[in-house]
Each structure stands twice: as C-alpha cells, then as structure tokens.
C-alpha positions in Angstrom: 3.9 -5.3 45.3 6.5 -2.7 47.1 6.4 0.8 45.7 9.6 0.0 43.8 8.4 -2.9 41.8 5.4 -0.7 41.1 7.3 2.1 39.7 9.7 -0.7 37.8 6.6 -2.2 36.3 5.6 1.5 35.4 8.7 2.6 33.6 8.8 -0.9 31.5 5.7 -0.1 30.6 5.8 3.2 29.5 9.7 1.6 27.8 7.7 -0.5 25.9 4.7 1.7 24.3 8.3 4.1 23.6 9.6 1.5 21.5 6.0 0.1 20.0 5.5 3.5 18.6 8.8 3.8 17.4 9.0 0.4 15.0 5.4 1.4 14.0 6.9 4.9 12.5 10.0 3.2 11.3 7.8 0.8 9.2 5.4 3.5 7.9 8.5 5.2 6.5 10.2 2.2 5.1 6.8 1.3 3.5 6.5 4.9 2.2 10.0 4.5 0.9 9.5 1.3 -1.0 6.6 2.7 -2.3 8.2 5.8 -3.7 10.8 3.8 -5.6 8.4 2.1 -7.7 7.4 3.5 -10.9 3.9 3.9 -12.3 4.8 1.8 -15.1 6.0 -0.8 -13.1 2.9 -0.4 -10.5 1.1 -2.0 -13.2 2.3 -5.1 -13.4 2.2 -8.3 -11.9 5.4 -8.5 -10.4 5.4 -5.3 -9.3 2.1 -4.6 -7.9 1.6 -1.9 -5.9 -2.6 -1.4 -5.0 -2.0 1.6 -3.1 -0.1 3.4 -5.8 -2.6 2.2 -8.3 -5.5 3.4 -6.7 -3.7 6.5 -6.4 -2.9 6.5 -9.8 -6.3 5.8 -10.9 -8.2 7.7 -8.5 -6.0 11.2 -9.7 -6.6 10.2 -13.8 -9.2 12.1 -15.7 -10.7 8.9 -16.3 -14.9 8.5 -15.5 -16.4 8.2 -12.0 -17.7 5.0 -13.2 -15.0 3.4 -15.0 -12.5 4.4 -11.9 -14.9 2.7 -9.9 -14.6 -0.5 -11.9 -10.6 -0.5 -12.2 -9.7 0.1 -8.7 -12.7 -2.4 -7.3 -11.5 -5.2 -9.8 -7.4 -4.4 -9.0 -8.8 -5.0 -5.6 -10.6 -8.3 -6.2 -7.6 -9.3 -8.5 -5.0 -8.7 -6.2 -4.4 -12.7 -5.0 -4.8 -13.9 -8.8 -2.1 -13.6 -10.9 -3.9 -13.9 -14.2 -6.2 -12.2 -13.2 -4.7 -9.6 -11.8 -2.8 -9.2 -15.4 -5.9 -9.0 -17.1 -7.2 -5.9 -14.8 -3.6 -4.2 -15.0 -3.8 -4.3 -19.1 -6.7 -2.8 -19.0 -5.7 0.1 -16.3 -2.7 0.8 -18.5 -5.0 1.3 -21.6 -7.7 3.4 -19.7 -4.6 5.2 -18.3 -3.0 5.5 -22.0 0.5 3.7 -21.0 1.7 1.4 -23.0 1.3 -2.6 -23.2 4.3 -4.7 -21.2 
C-alpha cells in the first residue's frame, strides 16, 4: 500500500467514526425529544408506553421501596404483553393516584 492510499484509508476512517458519532447523538436527542412530548398520563397506557418515563415516574413517587420495586420490575416483565401490560399500568396509576383510562 503507497503512502497515499494509507493516508486515504486513514481519513475515511477517521470520516466514518465522524459521522457514526454524529447519527448516534442525533438519535439520543430525537429519542429524548419523543420522550419529552409524552405525558405521564399517557405513559401509562398501552398505546403509549413509555418504560423509561415510567420508571422514572415511579422511581421519583413517594411510593414504598418495596412496592416501587414491584411496579417497575412487573412494567418490565409486562412490556411485550399487552394485557398484561394493562393490568400492571392500572395498578401504577392507582399507586401513583392518577386516575383510571
């Protein structure tokens, strides 16, 4: 390889971590975006399901050690069934004293 190609090879390289870590910020942001628009109320609920703003919400609630333990491990479980997912989301919006859908 000629000391050209080398240096070629070099700045693609270093072109292509550039634009890697680039994308990866853009899609933090728009994540943290989408994030921000939903409510709390509509966090909790099936259609709108947000884990990470859930646990957030539950993890900052004055609810028990124990029982915020519970919610948050069983949203977790939950997540990839739908019924049961509702089931878990009723009961964080009664521990968390919002109201029913």
């Amino acid at each position: 390889m000629t000391e050209e190609t080398a240096d070629a090879v070099d700045a693609t390289a270093e072109a292509d971590a550039t634009v890697d870590a680039q994308g990866t910020e853009a899609t933090a942001e728009v994540t943290a975006d989408a994030s921000a628009d939903v409510t709390a109320e509509e966090a909790l609920t099936v259609e709108s399901f947000d884990m990470e703003k859930v646990a957030e919400m539950i993890e900052n609630s004055d609810l028990g050690a124990m029982e915020k333990t519970l919610l948050a491990n069983g949203l977790q479980a939950a997540q990839d069934n739908p019924e049961l997912l509702e089931a878990f989301l009723t009961r964080a919006r009664e521990a968390l004293g919002m109201p029913a859908n």
